[in-house]
C-alpha positions as CSV (number, residue, x, y, z in Angstrom):
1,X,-24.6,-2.4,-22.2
2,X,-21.2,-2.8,-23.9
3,X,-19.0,-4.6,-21.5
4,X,-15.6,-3.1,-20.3
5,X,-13.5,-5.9,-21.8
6,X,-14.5,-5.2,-25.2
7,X,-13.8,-1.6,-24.7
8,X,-10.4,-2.6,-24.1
9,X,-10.0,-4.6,-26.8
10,X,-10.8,-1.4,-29.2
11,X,-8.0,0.8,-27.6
12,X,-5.8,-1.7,-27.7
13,X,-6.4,-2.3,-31.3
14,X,-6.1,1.1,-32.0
15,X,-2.7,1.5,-30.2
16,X,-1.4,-1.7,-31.6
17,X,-3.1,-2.5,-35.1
18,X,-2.2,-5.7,-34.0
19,X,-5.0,-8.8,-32.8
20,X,-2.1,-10.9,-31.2
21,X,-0.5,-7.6,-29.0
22,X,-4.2,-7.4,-27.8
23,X,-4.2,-11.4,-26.9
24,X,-1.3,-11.0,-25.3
25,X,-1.9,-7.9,-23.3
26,X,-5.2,-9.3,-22.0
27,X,-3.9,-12.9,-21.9
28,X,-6.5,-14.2,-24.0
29,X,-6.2,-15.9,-27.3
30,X,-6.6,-14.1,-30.2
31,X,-9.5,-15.8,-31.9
32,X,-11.0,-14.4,-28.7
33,X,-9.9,-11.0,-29.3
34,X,-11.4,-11.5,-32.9
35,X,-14.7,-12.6,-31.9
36,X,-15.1,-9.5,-29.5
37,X,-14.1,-7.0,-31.7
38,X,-17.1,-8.5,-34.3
39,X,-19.1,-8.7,-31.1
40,X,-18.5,-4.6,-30.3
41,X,-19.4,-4.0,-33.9
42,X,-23.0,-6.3,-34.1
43,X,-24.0,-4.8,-30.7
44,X,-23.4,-0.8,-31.7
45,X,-24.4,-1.5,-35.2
46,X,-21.3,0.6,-36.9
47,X,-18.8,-0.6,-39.2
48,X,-15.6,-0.2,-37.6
49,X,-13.0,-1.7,-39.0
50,X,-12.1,-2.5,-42.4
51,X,-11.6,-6.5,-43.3
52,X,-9.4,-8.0,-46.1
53,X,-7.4,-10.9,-46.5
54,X,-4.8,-10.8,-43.5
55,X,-5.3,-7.4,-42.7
56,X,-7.8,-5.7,-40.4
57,X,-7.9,-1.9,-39.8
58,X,-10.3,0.7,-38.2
59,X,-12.4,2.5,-39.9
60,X,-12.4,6.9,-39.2
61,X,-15.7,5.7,-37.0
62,X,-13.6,3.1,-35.2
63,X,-10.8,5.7,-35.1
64,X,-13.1,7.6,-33.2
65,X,-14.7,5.3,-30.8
66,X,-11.3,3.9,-29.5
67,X,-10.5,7.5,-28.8
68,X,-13.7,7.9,-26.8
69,X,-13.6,4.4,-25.2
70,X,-10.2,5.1,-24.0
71,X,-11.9,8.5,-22.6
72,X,-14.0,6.2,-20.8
73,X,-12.0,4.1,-19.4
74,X,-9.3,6.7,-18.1
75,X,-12.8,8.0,-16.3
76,X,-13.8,4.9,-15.1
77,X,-10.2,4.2,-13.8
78,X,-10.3,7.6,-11.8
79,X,-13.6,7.3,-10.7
80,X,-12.5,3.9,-9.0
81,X,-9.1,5.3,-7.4
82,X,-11.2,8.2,-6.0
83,X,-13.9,5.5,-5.0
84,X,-10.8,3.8,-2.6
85,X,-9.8,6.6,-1.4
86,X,-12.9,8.0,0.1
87,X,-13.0,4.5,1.8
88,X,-9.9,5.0,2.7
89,X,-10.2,8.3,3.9
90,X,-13.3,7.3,6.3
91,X,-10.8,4.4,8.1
92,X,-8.1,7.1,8.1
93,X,-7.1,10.7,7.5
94,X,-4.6,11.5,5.1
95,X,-2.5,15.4,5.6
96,X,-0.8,16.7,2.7
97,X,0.8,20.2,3.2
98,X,2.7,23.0,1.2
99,X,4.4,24.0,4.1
100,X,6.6,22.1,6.3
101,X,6.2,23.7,9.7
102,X,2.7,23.1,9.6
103,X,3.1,19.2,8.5
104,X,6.1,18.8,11.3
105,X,3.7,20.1,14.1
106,X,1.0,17.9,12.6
107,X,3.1,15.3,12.4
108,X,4.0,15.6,16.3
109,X,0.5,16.1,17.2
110,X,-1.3,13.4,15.5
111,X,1.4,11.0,14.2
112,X,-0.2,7.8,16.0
113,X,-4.2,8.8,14.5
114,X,-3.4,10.4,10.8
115,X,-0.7,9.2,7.6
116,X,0.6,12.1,5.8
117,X,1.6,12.5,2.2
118,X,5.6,11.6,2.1
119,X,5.7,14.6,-0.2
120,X,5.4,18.2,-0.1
121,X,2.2,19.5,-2.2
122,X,2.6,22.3,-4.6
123,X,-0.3,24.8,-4.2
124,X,-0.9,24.6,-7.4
125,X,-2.1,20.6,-6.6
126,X,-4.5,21.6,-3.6
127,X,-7.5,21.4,-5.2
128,X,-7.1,18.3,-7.3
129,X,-5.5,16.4,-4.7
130,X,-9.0,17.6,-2.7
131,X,-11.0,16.4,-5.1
132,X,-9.5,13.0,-5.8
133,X,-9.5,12.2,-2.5
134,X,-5.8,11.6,-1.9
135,X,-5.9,13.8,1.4
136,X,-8.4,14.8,3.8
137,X,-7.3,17.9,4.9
138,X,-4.3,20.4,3.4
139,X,-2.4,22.9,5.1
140,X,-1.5,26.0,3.0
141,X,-0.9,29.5,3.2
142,X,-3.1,30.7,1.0
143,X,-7.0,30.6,1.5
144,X,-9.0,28.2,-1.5
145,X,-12.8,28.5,-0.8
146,X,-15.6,27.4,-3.4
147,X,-19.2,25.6,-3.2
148,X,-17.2,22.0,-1.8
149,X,-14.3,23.7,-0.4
150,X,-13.9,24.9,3.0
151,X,-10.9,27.3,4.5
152,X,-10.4,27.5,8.3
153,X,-7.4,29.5,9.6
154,X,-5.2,28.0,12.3
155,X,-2.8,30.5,13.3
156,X,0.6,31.6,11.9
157,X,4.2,30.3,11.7
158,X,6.5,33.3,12.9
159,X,10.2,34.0,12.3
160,X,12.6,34.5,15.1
161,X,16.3,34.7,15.1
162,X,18.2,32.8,18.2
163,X,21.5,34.6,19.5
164,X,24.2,33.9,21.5
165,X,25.4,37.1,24.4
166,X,28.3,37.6,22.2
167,X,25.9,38.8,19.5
168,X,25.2,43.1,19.5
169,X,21.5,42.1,19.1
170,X,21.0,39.9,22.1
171,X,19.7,42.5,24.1
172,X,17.2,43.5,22.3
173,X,13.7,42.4,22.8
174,X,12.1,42.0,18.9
175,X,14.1,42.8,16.1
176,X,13.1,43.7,12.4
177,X,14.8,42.3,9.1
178,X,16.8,45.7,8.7
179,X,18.6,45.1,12.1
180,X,19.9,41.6,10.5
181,X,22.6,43.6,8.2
182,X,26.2,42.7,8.3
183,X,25.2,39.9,10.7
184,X,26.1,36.2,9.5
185,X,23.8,33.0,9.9
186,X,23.8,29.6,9.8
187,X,21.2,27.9,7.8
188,X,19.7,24.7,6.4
189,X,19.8,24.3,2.7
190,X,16.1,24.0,1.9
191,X,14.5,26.5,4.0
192,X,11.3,26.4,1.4
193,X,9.3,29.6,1.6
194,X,11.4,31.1,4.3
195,X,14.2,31.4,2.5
196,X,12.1,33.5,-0.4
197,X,11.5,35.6,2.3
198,X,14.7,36.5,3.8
199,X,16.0,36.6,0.3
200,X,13.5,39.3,-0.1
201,X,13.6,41.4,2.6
202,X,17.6,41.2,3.9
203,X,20.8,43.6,2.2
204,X,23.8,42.5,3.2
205,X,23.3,39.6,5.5
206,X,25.2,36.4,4.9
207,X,23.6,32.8,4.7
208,X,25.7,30.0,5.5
209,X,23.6,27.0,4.4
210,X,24.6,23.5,5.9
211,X,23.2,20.7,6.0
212,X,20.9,18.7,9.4
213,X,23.8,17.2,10.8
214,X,26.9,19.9,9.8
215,X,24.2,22.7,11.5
216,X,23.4,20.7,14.3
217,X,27.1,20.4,14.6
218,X,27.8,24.6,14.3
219,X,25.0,25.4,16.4
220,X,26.2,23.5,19.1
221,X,30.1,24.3,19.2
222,X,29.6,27.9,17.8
223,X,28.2,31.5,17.8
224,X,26.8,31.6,15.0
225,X,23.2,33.1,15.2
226,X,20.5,31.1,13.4
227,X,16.8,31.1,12.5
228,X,13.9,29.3,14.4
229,X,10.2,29.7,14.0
230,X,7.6,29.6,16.7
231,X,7.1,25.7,14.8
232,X,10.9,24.5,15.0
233,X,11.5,26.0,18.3
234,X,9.0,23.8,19.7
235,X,10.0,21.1,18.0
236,X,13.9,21.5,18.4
237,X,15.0,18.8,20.5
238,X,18.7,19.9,20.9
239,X,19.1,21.8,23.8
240,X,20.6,25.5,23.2
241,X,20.5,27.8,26.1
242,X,22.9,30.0,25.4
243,X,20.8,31.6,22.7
244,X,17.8,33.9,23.2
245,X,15.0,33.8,20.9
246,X,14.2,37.3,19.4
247,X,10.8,37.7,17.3
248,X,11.3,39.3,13.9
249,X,8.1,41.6,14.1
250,X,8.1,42.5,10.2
251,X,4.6,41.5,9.0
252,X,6.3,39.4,6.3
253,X,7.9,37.2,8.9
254,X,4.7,35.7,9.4
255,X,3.1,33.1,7.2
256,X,-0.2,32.3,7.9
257,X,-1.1,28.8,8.2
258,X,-5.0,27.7,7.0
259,X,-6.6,24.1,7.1
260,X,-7.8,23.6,3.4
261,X,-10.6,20.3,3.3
262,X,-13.6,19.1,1.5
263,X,-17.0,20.9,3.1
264,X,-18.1,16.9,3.3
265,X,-15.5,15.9,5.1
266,X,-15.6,18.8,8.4
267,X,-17.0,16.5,10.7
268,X,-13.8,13.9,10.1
269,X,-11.2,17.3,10.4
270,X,-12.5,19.2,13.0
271,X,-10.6,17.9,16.4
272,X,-7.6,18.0,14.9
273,X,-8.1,21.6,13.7
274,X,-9.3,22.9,17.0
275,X,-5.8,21.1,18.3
276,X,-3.8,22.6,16.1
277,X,-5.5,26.0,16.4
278,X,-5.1,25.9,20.0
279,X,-1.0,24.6,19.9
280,X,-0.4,27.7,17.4
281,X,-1.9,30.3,20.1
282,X,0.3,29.1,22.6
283,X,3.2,28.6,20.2
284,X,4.5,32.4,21.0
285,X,7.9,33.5,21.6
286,X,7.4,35.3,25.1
287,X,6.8,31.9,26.8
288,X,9.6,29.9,25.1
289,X,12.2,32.5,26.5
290,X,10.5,32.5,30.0
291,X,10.8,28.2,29.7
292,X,14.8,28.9,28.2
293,X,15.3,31.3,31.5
294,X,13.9,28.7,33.9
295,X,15.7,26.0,32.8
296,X,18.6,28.2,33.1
């Protein structure tokens, strides 16, 4: 068994051609370095580096080894950061998302029993951040099944757009993306896949975007219409009566929202996803206008 120090060595070496860069980046002396690289060569029985007088350099074999031992240890490094966080993951659940209305409800549901990844995840990043063990659980909008991954849907995120009486539409019960031409909203800069969407599927509309505390600000001392989802509604804390929440009922003002997580690790994931399943069925527009009446 070739120890790991002597591996290190090697690379080093290659990187640096240079014993006393090694010493010093191990913090050992270089007649130590020395002795282990003659030491790696006596034990594998390979010439690997070629002596003279002053000079010391690898041989194509040693060439070739360093590149594999730095393989190895890359592997071994991994293998050891995945290690701690499984162990991790069994004190406590990590939630990554790609969407942020299904990390914010998350976040209001379990903030006090789960950490969650100070980042959004791309979904190109789902599976390896799976894999490596740097989340339990992901929340996506797009399914990912195979032999070790497991999908479970949890409901959907739904677009509405809140207006004021002043606005022609307020009296209608469900609108559709057509119905929002010529009309002017308020919005936050980053609206992240939403705003793909009303790019998409809106002519002639006009976007205001401001940001958390200027729309705050608008929506409060204006008439501006603006754009909630089922999610944010819920979550708003700012009071707003004077608006009424109307549903957008176009099929793409719906984004379905799916718990993505290791097959192993169901049994750690599966409260939370009944909660959240269970929050998004009663997240529907019909009751949060009854609730905005009554408190009227």
């Amino acid at each position: 068994m070739i120890e790991n120090y002597l591996w290190q060595y090697l690379v080093l070496f290659s990187q640096t051609e240079k014993i006393t860069l090694v010493a010093k980046e191990m913090n050992v002396t270089p007649a130590s370095v020395s002795r282990g690289l003659k030491k790696l060569e006596e034990q594998l029985g390979l010439r690997l580096f070629d002596r003279k007088p002053q000079d010391l350099r690898l041989t194509s074999v040693g060439k070739y080894l360093a590149k594999k031992a730095a393989e190895l240890l890359k592997h071994q490094e991994q293998m050891l950061r995945e290690v701690k966080n499984y162990a991790q993951q069994q004190a406590q659940l990590k939630f990554g998302s790609t969407l942020k209305g299904a990390m914010l409800l998350a976040e209001e549901l379990f903030d006090d029993q789960v950490a969650f990844s100070a980042k959004y995840i791309l979904p190109s990043e789902v599976e390896a951040k799976l894999f490596k063990r740097e989340n339990s659980l992901i929340f996506t909008s797009k399914r990912l099944e195979t032999e070790t991954i497991a999908t479970t849907y949890l409901g959907n995120e739904s677009l509405a757009i809140k207006v004021t009486a002043l606005n022609p539409l307020y009296e209608k019960k469900t609108v559709k993306f057509a119905d929002l031409t010529g009309h002017k909203f308020v919005v936050a800069e980053n609206l992240g896949i939403w705003g793909t969407i009303l790019e998409e599927n809106t002519q002639d509309a006009l976007f205001l975007p401001q940001n958390s505390l200027a729309l705050a600000e608008i929506t409060q001392h204006s008439n501006f219409p603006i754009f909630k989802t089922n999610i944010t509604a819920y979550l708003d804390k700012m009071q707003d009566e004077k608006r009424k929440l109307i549903p957008i009922i176009d099929k793409t003002a719906q984004i379905p929202i799916y718990a993505v997580y290791l097959k192993e690790n169901e049994a750690l994931v599966k409260d939370k996803i009944i909660k959240m399943q269970k929050m998004l069925t009663d997240l529907n527009f019909k009751s949060m206008n009854n609730k905005r009446v009554h408190h009227a």
